[in-house]
N, C-alpha and C positions, 0 to 999 in steps of 0.2 A: 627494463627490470621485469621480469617473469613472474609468475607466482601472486597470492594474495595473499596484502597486508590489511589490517583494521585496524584503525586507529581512533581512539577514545580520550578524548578531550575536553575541553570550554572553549568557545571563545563569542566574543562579548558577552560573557556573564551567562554562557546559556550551554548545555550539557551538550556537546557534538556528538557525532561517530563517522568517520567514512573509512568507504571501504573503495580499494588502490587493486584494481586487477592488470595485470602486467603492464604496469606504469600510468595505467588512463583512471581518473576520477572514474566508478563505474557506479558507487551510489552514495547518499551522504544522508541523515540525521540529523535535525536541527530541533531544539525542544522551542516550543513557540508561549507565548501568554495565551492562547485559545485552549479549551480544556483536550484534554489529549484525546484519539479513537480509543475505543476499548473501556472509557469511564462508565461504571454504573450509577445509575441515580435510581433514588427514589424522588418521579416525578408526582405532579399534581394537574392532571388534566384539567384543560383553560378555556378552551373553547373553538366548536369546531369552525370549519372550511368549507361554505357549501360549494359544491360543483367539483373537490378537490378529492373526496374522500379522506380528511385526514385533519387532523387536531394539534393545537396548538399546545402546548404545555409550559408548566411552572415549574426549574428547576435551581439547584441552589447557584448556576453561573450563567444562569439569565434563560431567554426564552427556546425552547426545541418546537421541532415539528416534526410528529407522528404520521405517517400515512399509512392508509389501511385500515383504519378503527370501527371496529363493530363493536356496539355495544358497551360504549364506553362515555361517562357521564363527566359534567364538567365536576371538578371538586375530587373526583376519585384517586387514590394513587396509584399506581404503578409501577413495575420497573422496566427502566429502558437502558440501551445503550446506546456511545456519542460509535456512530459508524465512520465519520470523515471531519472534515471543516468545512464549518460553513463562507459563504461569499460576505464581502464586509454586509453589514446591514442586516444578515438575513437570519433564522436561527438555526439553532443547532439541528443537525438532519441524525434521528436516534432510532433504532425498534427495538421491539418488544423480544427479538430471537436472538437469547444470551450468546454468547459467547465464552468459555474462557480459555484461552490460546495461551500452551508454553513450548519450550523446545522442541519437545518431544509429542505432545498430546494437544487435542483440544475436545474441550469436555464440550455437551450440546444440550442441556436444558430441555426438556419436551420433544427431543431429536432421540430416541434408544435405539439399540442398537452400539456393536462393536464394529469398526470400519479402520481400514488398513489401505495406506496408500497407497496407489497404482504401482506406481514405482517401483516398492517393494515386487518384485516378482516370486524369489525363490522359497518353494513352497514349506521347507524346512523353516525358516527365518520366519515366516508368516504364521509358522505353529507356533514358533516361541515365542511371537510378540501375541498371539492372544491368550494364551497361558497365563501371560503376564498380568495383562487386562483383565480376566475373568479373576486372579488371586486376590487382583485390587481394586475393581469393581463391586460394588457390592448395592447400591440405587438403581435401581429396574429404572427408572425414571431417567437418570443422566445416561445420555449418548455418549461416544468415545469416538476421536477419529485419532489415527496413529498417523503420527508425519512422517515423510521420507529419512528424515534425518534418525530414524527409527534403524534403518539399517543396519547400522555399522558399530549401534550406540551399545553401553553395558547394560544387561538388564537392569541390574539394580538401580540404576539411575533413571531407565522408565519408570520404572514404577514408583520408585519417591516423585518424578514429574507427575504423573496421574495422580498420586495422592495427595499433593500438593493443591493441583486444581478442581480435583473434589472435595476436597477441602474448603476451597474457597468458592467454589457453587453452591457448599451446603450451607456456609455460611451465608449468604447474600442472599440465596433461596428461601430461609428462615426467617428473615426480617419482615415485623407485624407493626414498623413505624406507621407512623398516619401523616409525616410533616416531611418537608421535600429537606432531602440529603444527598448526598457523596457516597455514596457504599464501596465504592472500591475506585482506583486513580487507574486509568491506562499509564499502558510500558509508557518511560522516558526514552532517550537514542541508545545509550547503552544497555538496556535491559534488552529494545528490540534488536540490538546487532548480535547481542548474545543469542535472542530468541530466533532469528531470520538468517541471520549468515551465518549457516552452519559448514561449510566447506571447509578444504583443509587453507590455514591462512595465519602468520604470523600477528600475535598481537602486541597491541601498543599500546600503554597506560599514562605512559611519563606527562606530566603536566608540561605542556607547552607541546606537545610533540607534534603538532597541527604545523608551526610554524620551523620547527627545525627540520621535517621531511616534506616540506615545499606544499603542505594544503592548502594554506591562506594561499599562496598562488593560484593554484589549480581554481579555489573560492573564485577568486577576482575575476579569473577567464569566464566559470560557470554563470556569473551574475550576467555576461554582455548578452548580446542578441543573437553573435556570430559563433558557428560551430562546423569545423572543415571536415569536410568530407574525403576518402580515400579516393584517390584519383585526381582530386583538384581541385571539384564541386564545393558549394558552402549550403550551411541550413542558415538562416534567419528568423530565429525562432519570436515572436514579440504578444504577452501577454496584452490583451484590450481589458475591456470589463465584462464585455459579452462575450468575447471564445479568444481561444491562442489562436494566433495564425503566423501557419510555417512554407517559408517561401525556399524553395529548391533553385541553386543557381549553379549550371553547370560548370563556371568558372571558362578558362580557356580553352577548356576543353572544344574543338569547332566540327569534329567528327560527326558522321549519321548517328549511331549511338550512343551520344554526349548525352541526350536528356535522360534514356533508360539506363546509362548508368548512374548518373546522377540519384535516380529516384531510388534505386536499389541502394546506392549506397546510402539514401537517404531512412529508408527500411531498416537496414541494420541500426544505427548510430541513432534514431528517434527516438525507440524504449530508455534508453540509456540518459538522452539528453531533458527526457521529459522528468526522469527521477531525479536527477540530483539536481535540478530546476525545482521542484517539487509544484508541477502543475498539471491540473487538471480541467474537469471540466468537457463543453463542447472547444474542437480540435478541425482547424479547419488548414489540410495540406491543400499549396499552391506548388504543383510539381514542375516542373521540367516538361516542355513539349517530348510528346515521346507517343508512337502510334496505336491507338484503340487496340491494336490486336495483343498489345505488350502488358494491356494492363491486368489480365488473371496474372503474368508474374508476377508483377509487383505487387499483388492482394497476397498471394501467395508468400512471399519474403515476408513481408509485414505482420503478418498471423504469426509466419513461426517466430519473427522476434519477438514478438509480444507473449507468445505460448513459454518463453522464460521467464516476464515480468511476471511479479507476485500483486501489482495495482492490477485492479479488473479495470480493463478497456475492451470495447465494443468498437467493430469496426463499422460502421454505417454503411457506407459505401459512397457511391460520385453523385458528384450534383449535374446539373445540365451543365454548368458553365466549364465542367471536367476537373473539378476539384474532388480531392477526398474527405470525407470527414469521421471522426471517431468521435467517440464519447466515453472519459475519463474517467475513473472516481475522483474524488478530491480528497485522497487520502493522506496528504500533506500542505502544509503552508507554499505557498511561494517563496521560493529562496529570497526573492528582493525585497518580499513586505518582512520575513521575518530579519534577518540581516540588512543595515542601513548600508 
């Protein structure tokens, strides 16, 4: 099956979304009990962290941690935002550098400045999108970054998006509470499929439709540890407490370079497996034997799959023992702890 669908759902009680790129699961959306990225609070600074640079805080769904804090007293408030999820146990990981992110726009708090994504090349298209922005900008103070999906899109629909989320900057900008709140909820799965999958792509609403176009399947496969690789190879991907660790098997493959393709194909299919897994974190690859002189390709493969993920990952680089490791955000739950 060609083409991409996105489908919008429940299941067990909880708001889906995946998206179906020519027949392969390519990402998925799970709403979790943990407070969503993107929540604003008005926190209540707690107390700090020596050696850490960084503070603890009071907010209304339990404890965050601030880093970076100059000049900030226990008792004071603030506003922050939830950037990821945190590890069972730990708290919420927030800062103080707003965001508000929609289709089209993302407004930037103490960031000014009009900014147009790369992307955007044609120098035409790039006058109309700040036309647009200066007609509906009008806060010297809020930033502006234009998303790719800016392209193709109607004017007038940027600019109801831009004023939509200056709207909701001025709003939450303005508040003079003193006691720890909720000011604004991060997107749920369907608001970010709307807001992130912007591609051309059939959609799908119908209640149940997880299970009548084979998701719940595709779920069950994504939950194991095993994930095939083209050519033969398998990934074993296996979440610990302390980091993922992903084991390269080149299958039957018995040829001289069985392990380098292995790894490459392991390159490609990682971004992909690591999202709709929804794990992060430290990322520790156990690859395939394959020779020292091979391995700028495979950094190489690896960057550019990742230069299409939209989670920041860092690629560390090898250890002695010739492993690779990355480092994750945790911009999502664990498919297995949020799904039983």
């Amino acid at each position: 099956m060609k083409g991409r669908s996105i489908f919008l759902d429940h299941i067990e009680g909880r708001e889906a979304a995946a998206l179906i790129a020519d027949g392969q699961l390519d990402d998925l959306l799970v709403d979790a009990d943990a407070p969503r990225p993107g929540t604003i609070y008005r926190a209540i600074a707690d107390r700090p962290v020596k050696g850490q640079g960084g503070m603890f805080l009071k907010t209304p769904d339990g404890s965050a941690f601030l880093r970076q804090v100059k000049g900030l007293s226990p008792g004071q408030p603030l506003l922050v935002q939830v950037t990821g999820y945190a590890e069972p146990g730990k708290a919420l990981p927030v800062t103080q550098k707003l965001l508000f992110k929609s289709r089209y726009a993302i407004v930037t708090p103490g960031a000014p400045g009009l900014n147009i994504s790369r992307s955007i090349k044609e120098d035409d298209r790039r006058d109309q999108l700040l036309e647009i922005a200066h007609d509906v900008m009008s806060d010297e103070a809020l930033g502006l970054i234009l998303r790719s999906s800016c392209a193709d899109a109607d004017g007038d629909e940027i600019a109801d998006d831009i004023a939509q989320m200056v709207s909701l900057a001025a709003r939450v900008l303005s508040d003079v509470g003193s006691g720890m709140e909720t000011l604004a909820e991060g997107d749920g799965p369907h608001m970010l499929a709307w807001r992130d999958w912007v591609g051309p792509a059939d959609i799908l609403t119908d209640q149940g439709c997880f299970e009548t176009h084979g998701i719940l399947d595709a779920l069950d496969q994504a939950k194991g540890t095993q994930i095939r690789l083209e050519g033969g190879g398998a990934l074993y991907i296996e979440p610990t407490r302390a980091l993922v660790a992903v084991d390269v098997n080149t299958g039957a493959d018995a040829s001289l370079a069985a392990g380098l393709k292995a790894n490459m194909a392991c390159a490609r299919a990682l971004p992909r497996a690591l999202r709709v897994k929804g794990l992060g974190g430290q990322i520790v690859l156990d690859l395939a034997p394959m020779p020292k002189k091979d391995r700028r390709s495979f950094e190489t493969a690896l960057r550019q799959a990742f230069r299409a993920d939209d989670i920041d990952t860092s690629l560390v680089g090898w250890t002695p023992l010739g492993h690779f490791e990355l480092q994750r955000k945790r911009a999502r739950m664990p498919l297995t702890e949020v799904l039983i």
